[in-house]
N, C-alpha and C positions, 0 to 999 in steps of 0.2 A: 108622066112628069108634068108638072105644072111651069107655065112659062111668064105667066103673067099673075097679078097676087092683088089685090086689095091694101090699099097704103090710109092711115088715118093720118090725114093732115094736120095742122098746128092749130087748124080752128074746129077739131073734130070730126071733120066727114071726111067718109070710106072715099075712095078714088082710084079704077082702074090703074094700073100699072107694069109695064115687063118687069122682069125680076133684073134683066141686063140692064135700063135704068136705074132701078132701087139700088144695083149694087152699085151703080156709080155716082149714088149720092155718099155726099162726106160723111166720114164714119159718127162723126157726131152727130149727126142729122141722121141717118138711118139707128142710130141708140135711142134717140129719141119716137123714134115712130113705131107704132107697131102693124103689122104685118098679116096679111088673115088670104085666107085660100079666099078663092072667087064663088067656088059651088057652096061650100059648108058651112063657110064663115070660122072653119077654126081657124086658130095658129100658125103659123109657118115660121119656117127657118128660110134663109135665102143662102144658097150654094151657086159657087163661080163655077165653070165649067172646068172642065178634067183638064189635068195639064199633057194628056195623050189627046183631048180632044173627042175621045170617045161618049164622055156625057157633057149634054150642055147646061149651059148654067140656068137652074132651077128653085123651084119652092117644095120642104118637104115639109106633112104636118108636123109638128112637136111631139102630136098623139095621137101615134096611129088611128084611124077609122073604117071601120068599113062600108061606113054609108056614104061614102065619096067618091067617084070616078076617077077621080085625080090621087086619090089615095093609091099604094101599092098593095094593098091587102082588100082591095073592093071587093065585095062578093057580089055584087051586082042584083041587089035585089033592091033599086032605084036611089037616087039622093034623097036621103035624112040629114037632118041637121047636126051640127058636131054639136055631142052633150056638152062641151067645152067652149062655145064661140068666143069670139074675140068682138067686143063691144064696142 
């Protein structure tokens, strides 16, 4: 699971970030941004952590891949780009 995600800022450039920041930017302001894995460049969703605690709060792709390490379905046959990037 991915902890930290790629944020596009309001003057267009990618920017490291925890997902536990991003989520606690205002909801309007995280509507406005979009979101991308660190390795792939795809997509992501951002998830709060479980309310048992069990999972912490993360990034998951939109679309699945398996050219990702931070994907759940990786088959591990190295990082490929997501046919899908986020721009």
């Amino acid at each position: 699971m991915a902890t930290d995600v790629d944020v596009k800022g309001t003057d267009g450039v990618w920017r490291p970030m925890t997902v536990l920041t991003a989520l606690s930017m205002r909801p309007d302001d995280r509507k406005t941004r979009s979101f991308r894995c660190r390795e792939c460049k795809g997509h992501v969703t951002l998830h709060r952590q479980s309310k048992d605690g069990e999972k912490e709060a993360h990034a998951q792709h939109v679309t699945r891949w398996t050219g990702c390490p931070r994907s759940d379905c990786y088959d591990e046959h190295g990082l490929r780009p997501h046919p899908n990037p986020a721009l």
